[in-house]
Backbone and ligand atoms as CSV (ligand in chain L), in Angstrom:
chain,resi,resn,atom,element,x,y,z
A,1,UNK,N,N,-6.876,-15.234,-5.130
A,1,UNK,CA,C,-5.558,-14.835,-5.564
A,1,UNK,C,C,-4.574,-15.120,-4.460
A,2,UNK,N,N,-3.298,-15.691,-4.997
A,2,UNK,CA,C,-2.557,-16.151,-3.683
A,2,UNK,C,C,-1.240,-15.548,-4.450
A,3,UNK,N,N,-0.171,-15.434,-3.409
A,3,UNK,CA,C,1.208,-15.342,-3.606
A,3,UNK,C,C,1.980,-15.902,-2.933
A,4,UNK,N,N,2.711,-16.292,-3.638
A,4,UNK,CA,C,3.673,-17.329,-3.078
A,4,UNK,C,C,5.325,-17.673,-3.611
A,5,UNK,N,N,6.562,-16.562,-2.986
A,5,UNK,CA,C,7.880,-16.645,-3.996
A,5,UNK,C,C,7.619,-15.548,-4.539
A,6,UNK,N,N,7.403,-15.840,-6.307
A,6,UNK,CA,C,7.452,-14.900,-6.858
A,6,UNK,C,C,5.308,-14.643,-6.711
A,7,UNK,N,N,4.841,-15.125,-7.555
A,7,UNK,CA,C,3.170,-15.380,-7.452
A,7,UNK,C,C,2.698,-16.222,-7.708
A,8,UNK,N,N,2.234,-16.898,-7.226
A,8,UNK,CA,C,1.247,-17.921,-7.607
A,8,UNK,C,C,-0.283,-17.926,-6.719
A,9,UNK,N,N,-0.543,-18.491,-7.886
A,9,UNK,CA,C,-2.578,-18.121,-7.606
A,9,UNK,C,C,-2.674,-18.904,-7.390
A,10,UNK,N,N,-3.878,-18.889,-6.682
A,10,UNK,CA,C,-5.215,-20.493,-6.332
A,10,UNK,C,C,-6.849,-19.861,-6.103
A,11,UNK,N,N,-7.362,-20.972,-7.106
A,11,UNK,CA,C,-8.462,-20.586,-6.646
A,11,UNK,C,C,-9.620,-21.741,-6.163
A,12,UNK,N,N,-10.404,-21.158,-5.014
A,12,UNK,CA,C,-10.902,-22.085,-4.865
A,12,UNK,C,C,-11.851,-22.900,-5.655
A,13,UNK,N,N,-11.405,-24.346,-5.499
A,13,UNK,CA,C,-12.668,-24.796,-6.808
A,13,UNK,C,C,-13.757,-25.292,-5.699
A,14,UNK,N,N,-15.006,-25.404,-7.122
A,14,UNK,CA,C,-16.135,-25.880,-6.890
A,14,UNK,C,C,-15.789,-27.161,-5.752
A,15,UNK,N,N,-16.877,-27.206,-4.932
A,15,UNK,CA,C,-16.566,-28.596,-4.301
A,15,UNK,C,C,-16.081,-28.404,-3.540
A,16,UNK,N,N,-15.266,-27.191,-2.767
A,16,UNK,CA,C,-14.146,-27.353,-2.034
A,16,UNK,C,C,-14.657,-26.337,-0.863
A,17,UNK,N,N,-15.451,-27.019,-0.259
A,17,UNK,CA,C,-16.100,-25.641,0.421
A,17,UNK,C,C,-15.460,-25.616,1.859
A,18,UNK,N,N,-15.730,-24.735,2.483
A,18,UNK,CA,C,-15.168,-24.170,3.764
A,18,UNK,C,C,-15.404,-25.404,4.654
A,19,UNK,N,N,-14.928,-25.527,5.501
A,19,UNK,CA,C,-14.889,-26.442,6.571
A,19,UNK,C,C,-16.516,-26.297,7.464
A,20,UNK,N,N,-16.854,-24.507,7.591
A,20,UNK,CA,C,-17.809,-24.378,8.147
A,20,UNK,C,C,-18.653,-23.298,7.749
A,21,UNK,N,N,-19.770,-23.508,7.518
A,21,UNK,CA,C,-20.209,-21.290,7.572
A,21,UNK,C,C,-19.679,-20.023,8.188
A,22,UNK,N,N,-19.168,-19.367,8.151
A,22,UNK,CA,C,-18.291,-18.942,8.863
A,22,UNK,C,C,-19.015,-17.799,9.782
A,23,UNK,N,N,-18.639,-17.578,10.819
A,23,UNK,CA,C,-19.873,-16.722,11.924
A,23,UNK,C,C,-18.855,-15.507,11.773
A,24,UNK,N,N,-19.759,-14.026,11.885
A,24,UNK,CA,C,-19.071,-12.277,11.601
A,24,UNK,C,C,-18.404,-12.808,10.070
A,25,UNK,N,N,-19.755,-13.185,9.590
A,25,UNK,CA,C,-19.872,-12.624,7.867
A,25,UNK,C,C,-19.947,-11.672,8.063
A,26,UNK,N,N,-19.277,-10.445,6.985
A,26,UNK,CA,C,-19.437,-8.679,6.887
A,26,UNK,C,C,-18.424,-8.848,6.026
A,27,UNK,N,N,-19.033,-7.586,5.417
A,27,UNK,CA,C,-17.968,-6.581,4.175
A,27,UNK,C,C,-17.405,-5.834,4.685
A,28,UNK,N,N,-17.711,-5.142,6.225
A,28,UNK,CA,C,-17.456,-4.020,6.481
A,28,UNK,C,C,-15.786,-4.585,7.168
A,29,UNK,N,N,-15.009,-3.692,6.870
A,29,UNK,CA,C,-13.590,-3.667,7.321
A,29,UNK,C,C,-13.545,-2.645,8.654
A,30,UNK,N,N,-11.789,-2.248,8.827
A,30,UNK,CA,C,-11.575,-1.255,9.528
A,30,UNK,C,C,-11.336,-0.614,8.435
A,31,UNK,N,N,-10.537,-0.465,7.307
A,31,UNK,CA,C,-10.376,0.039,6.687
A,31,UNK,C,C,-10.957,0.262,5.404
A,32,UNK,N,N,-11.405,-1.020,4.776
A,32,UNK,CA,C,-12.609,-0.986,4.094
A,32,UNK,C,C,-13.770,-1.698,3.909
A,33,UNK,N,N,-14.361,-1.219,3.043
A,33,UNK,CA,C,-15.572,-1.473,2.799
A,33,UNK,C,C,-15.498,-2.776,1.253
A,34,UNK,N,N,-15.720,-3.700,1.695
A,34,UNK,CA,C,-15.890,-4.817,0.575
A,34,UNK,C,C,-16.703,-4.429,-0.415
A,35,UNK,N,N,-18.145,-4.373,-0.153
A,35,UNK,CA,C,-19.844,-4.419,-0.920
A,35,UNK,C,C,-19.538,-3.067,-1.885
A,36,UNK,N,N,-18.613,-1.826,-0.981
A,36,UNK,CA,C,-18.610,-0.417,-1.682
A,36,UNK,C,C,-17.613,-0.718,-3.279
A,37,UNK,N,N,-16.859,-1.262,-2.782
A,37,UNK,CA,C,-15.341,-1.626,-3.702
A,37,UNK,C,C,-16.355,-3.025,-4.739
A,38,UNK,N,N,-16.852,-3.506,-4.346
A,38,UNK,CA,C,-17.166,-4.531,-5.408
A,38,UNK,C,C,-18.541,-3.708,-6.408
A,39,UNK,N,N,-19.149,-2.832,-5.466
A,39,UNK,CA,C,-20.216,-2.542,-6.591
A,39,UNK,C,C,-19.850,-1.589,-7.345
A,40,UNK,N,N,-18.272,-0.838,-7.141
A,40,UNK,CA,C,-18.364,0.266,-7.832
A,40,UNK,C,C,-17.246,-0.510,-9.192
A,41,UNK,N,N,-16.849,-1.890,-8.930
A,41,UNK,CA,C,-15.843,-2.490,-10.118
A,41,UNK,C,C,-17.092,-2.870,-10.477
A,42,UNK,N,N,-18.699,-3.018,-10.257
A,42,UNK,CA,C,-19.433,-4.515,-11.266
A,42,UNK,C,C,-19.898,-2.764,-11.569
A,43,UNK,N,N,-19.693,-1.882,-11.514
A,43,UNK,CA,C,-20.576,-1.072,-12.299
A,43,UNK,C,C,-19.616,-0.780,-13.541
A,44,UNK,N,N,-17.883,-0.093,-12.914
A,44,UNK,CA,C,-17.164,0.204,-14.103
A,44,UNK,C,C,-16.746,-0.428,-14.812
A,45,UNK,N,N,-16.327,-1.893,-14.782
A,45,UNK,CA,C,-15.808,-2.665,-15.391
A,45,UNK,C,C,-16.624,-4.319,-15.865
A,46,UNK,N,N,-17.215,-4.247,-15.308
A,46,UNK,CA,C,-18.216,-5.459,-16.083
A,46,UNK,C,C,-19.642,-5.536,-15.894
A,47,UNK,N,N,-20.385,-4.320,-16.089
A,47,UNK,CA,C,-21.557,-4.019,-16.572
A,47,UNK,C,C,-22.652,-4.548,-15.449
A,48,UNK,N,N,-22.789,-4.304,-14.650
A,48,UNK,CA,C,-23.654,-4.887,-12.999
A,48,UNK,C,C,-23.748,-6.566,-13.611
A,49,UNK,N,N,-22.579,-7.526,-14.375
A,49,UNK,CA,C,-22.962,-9.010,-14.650
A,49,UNK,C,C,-22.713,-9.362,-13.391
A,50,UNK,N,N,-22.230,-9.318,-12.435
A,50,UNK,CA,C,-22.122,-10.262,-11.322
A,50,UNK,C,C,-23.027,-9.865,-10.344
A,51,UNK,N,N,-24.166,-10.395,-10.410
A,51,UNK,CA,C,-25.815,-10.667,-9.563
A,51,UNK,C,C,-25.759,-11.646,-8.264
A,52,UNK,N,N,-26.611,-10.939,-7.468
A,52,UNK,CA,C,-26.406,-11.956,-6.205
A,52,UNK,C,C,-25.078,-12.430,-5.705
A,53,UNK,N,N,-24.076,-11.531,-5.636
A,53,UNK,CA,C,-22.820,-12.207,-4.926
A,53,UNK,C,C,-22.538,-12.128,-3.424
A,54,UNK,N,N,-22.076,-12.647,-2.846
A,54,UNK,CA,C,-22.056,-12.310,-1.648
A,54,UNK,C,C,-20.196,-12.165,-1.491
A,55,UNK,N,N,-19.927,-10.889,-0.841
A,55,UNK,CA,C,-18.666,-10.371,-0.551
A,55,UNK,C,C,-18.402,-10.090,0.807
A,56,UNK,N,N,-17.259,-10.630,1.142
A,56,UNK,CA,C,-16.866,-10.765,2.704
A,56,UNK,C,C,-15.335,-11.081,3.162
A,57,UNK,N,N,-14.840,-10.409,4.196
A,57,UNK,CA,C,-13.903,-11.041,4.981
A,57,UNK,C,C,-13.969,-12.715,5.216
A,58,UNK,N,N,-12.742,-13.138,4.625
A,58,UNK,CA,C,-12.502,-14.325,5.525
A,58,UNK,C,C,-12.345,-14.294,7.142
A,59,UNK,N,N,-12.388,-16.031,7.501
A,59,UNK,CA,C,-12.258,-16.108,8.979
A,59,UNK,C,C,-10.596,-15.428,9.230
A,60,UNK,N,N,-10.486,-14.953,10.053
A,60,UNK,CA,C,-9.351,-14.558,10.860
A,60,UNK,C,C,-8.960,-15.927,11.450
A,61,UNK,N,N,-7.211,-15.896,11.130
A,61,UNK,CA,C,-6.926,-16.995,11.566
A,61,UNK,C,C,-6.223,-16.841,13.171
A,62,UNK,N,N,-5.602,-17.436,13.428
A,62,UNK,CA,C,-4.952,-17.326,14.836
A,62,UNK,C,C,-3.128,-16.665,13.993
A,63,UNK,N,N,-2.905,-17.312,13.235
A,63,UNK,CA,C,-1.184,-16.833,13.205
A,63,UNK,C,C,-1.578,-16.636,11.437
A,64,UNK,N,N,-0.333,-15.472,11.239
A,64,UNK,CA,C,-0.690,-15.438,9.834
A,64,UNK,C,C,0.045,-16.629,8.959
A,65,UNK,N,N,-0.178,-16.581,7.613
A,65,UNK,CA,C,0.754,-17.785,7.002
A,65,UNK,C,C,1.770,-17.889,7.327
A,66,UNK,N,N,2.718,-19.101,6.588
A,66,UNK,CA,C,4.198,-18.530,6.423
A,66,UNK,C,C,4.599,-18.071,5.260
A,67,UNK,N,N,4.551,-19.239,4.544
A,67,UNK,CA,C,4.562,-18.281,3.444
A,67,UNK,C,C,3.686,-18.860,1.840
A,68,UNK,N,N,2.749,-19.149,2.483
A,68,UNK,CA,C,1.903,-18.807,1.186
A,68,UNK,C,C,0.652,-18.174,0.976
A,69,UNK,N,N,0.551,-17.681,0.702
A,69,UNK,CA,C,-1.029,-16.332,0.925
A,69,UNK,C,C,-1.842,-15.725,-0.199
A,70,UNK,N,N,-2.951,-16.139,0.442
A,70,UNK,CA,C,-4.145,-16.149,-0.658
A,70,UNK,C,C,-4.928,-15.143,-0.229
A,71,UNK,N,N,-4.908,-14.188,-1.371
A,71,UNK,CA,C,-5.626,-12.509,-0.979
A,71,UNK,C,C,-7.277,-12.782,-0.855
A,72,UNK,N,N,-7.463,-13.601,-2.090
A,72,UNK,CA,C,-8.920,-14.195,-2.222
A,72,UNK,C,C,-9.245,-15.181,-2.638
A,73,UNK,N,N,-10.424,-15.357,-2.728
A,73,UNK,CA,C,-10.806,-16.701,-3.377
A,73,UNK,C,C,-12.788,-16.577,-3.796
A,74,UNK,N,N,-12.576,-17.130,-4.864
A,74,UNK,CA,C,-14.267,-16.941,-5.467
A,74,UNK,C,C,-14.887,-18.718,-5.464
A,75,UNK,N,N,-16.120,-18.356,-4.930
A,75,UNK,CA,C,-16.533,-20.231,-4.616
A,75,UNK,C,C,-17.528,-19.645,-5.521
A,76,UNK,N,N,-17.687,-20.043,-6.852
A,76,UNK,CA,C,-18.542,-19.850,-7.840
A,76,UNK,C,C,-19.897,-20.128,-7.634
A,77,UNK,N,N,-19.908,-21.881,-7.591
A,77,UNK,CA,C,-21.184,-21.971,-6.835
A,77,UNK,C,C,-22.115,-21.589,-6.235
A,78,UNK,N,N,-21.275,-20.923,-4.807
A,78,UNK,CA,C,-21.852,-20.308,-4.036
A,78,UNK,C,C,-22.730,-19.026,-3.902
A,79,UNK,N,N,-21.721,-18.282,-4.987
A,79,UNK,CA,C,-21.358,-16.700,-5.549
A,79,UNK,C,C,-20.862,-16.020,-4.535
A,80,UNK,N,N,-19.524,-16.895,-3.752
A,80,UNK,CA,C,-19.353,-15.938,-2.345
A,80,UNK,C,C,-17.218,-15.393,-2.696
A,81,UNK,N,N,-17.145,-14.228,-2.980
A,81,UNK,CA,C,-16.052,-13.918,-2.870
A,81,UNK,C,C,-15.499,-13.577,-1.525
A,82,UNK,N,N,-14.124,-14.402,-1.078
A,82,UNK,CA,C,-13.851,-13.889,0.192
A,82,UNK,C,C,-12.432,-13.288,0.298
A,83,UNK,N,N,-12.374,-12.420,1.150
A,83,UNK,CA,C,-10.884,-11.725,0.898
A,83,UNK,C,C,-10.560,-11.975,2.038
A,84,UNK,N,N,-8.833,-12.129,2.356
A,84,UNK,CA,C,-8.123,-12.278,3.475
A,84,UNK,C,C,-8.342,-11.037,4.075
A,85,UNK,N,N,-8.537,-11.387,5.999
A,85,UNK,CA,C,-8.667,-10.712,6.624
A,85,UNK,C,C,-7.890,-9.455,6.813
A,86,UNK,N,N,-6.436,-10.207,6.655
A,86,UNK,CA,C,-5.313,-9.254,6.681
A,86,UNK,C,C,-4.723,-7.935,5.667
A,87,UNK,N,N,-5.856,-8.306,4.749
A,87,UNK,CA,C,-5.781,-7.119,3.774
A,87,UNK,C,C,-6.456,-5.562,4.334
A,88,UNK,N,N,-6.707,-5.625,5.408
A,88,UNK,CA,C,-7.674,-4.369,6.136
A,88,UNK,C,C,-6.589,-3.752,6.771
A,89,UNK,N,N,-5.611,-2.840,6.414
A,89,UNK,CA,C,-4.956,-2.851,6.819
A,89,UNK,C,C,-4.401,-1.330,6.413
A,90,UNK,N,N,-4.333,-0.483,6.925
A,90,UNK,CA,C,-3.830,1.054,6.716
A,90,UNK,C,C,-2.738,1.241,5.711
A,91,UNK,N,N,-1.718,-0.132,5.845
A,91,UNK,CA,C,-0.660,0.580,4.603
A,91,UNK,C,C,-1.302,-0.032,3.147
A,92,UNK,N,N,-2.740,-0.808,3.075
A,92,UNK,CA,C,-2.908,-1.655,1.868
A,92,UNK,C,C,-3.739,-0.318,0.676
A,93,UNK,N,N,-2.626,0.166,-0.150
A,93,UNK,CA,C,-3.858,0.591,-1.017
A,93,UNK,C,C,-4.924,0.382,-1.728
A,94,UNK,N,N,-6.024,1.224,-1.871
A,94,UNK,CA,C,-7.380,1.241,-2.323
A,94,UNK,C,C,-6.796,0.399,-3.184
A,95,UNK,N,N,-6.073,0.931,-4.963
A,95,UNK,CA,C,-5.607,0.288,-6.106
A,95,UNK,C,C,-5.832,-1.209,-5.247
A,96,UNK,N,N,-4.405,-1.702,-4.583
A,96,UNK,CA,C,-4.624,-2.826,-4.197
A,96,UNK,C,C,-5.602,-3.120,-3.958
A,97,UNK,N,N,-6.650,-3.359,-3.073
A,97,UNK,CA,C,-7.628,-4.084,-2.774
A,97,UNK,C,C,-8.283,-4.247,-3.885
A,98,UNK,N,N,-8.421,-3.289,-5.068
A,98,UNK,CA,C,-9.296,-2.689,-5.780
A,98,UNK,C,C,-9.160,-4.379,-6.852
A,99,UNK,N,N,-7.767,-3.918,-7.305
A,99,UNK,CA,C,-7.110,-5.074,-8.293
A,99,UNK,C,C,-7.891,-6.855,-7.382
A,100,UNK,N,N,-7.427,-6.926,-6.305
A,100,UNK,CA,C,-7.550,-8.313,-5.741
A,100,UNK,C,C,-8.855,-9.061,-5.842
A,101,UNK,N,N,-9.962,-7.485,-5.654
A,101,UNK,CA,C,-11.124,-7.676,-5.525
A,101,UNK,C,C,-12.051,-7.925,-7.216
A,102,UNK,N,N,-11.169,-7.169,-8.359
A,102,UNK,CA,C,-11.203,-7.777,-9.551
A,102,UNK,C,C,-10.902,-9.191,-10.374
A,103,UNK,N,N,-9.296,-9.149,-9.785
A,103,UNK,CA,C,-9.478,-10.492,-9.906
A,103,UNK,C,C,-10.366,-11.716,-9.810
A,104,UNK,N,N,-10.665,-11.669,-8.548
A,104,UNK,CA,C,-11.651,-12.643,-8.157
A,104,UNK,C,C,-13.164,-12.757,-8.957
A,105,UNK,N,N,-13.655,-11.240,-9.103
A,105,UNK,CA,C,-14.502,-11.157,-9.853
A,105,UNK,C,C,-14.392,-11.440,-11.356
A,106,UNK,N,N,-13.225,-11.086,-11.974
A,106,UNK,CA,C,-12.689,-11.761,-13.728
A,106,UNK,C,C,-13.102,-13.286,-13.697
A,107,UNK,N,N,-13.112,-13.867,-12.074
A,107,UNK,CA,C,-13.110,-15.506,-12.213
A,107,UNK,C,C,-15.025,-15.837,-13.037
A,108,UNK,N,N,-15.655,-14.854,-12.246
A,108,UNK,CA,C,-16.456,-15.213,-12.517
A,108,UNK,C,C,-17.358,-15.054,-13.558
A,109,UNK,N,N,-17.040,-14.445,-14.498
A,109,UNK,CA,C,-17.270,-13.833,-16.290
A,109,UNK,C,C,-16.364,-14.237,-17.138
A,110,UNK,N,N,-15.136,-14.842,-16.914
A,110,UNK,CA,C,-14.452,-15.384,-17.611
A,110,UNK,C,C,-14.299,-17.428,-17.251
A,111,UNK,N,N,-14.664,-17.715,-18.768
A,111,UNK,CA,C,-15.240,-19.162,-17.751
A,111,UNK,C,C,-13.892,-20.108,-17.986
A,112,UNK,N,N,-13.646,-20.933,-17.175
A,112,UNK,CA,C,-12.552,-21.963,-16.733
A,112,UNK,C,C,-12.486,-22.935,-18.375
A,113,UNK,N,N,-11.314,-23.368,-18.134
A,113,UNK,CA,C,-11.223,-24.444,-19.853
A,113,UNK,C,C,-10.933,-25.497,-19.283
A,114,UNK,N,N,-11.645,-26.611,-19.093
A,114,UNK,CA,C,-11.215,-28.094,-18.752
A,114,UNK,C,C,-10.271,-28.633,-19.852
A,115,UNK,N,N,-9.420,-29.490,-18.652
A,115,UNK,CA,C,-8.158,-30.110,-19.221
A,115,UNK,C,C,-8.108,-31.284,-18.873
A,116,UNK,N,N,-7.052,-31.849,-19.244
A,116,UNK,CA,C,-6.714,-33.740,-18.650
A,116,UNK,C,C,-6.988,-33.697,-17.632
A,117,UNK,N,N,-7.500,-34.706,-17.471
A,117,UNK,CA,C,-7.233,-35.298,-15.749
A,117,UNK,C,C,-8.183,-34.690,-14.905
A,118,UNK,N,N,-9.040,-33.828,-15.747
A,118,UNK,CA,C,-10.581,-33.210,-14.648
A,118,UNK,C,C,-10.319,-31.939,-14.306
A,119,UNK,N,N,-8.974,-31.691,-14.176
A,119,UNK,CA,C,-8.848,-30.522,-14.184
A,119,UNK,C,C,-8.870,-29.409,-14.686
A,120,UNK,N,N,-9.186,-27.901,-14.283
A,120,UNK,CA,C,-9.445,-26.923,-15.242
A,120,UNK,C,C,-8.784,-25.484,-15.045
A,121,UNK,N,N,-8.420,-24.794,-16.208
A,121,UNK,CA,C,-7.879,-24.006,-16.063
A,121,UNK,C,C,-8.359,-22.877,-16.125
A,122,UNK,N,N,-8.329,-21.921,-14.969
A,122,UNK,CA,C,-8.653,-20.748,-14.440
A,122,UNK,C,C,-8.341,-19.370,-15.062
A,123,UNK,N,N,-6.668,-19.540,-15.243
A,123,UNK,CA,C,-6.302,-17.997,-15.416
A,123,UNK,C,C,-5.741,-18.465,-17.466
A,124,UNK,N,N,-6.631,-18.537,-17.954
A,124,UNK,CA,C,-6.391,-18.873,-19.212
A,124,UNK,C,C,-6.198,-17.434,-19.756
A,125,UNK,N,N,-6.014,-17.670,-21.260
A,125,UNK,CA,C,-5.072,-16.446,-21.899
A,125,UNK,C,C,-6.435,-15.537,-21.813
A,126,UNK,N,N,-7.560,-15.553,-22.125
A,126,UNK,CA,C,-8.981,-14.474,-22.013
A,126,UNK,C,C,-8.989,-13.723,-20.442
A,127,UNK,N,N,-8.758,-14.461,-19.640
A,127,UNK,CA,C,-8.318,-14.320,-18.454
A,127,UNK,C,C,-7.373,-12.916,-18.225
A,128,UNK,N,N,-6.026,-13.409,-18.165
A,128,UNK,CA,C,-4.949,-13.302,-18.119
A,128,UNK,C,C,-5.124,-11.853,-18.995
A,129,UNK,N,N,-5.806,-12.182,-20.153
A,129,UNK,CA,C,-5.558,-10.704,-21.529
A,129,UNK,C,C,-6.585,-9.171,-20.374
A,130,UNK,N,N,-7.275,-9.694,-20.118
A,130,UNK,CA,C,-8.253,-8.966,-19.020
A,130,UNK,C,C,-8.113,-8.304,-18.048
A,131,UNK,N,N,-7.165,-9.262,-17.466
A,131,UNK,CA,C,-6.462,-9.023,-16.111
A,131,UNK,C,C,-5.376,-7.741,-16.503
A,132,UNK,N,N,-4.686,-7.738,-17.252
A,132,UNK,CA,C,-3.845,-7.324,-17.823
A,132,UNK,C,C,-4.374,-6.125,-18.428
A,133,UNK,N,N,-5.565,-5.353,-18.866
A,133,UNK,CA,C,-6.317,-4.287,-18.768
A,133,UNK,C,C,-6.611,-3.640,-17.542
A,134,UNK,N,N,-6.848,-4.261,-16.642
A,134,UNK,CA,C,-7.294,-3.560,-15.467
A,134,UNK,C,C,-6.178,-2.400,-14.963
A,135,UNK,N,N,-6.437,-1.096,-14.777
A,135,UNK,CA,C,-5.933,0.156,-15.102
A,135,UNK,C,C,-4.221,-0.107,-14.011
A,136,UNK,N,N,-4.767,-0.224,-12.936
A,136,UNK,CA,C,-3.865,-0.649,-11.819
A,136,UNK,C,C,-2.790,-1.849,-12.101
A,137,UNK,N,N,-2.883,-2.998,-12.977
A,137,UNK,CA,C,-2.614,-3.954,-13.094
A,137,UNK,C,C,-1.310,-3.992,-12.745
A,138,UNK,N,N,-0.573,-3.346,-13.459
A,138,UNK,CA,C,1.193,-3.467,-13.127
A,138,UNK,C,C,1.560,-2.636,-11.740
A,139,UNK,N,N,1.034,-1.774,-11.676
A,139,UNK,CA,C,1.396,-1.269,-10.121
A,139,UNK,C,C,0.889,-2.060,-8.839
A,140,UNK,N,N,-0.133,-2.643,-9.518
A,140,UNK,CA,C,-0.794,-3.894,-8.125
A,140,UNK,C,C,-0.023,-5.113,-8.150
A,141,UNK,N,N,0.489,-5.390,-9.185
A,141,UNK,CA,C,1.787,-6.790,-9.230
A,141,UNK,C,C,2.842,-6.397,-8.573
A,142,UNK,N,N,3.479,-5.062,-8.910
A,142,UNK,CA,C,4.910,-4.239,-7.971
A,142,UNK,C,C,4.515,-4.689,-6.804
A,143,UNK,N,N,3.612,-3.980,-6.124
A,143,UNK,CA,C,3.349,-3.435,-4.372
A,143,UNK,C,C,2.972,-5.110,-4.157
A,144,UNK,N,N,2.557,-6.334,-4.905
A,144,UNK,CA,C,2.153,-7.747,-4.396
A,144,UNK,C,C,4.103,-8.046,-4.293
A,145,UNK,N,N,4.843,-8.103,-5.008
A,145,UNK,CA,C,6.268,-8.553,-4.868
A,145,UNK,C,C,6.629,-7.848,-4.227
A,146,UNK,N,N,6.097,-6.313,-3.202
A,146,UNK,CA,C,7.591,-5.851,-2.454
A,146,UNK,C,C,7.333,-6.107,-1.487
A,147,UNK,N,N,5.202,-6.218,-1.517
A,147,UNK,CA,C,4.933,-6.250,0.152
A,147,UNK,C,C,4.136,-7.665,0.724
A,148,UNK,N,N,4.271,-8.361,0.061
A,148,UNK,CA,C,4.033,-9.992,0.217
A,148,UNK,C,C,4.647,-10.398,1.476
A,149,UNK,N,N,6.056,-10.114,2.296
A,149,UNK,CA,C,6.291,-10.146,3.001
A,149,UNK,C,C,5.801,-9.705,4.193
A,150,UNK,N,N,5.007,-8.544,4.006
A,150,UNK,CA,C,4.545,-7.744,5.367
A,150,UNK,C,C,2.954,-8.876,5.708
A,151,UNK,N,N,2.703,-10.239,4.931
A,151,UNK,CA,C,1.500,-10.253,5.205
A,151,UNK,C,C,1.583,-12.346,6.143
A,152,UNK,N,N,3.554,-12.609,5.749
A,152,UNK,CA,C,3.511,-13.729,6.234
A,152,UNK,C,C,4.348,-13.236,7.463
A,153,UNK,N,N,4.239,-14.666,8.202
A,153,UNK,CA,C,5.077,-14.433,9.561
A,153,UNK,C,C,6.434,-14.765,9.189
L,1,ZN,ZN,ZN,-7.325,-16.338,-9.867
């Protein structure tokens, strides 16, 4: 999940893998806990379907974006969801993380619709109708447009 302006998403596709394995893989935050927050959404909200995933902090970068920022990203393939580092963070609410960390997971039970040109579409209307259930949904879109700023340089 990325924001950018108003929002815009990205997700990572297949194929597009990290530059490297990344060394201080962990769920564990300062503030939270990844593995706790993902097993308690695959229990309430989509039935323990997402098996074998692996959930983790991204690499920490040296400077934060400027301005385009991607909360997460799901490498399907892999089954590895990774969340920006910078989301560990005392003013980020639970809700928030909670929502970001759904998202990513909707990617992976809701399947992509290929289109022209090879490309495929991610946040399709099954998607989107889903997303749009999740209890938090509109209060996690507010707090992404007021505080999107606090996360670029
Ligand atoms: Zn997405």
């Amino acid at each position: 999940m990325a924001a950018k302006k108003k929002t815009k998403r990205k997700i990572a596709h297949p194929g597009s893998r990290p530059l490297q394995r990344q060394l201080g893989f962990g769920h564990e935050g300062q503030y939270f806990d990844l593995r706790q927050i993902f097993d308690r959404l695959n229990e309430i909200y989509f039935n323990h379907a997402l098996r074998r995933y692996t959930i983790t902090w991204g690499r920490r970068r040296a400077q934060a974006p400027r301005e385009y920022f991607v909360f997460g990203t799901i490498q399907e393939e892999d089954r590895i969801i990774r969340i920006h580092p910078l989301l560990d963070q005392d003013f980020v609410p639970v809700w928030f993380m909670e929502y970001v960390i759904f998202h990513e997971m909707l990617h992976a039970v809701v399947p992509d619709i290929p289109m022209a040109g090879g490309r495929r579409k991610v946040h399709t209307e099954e998607f989107l109708r889903r997303e749009r259930a999740f209890p938090y949904y509109r209060k996690a879109r507010r707090w992404e447009e007021e505080n999107l700023a606090r996360f670029l340089r």
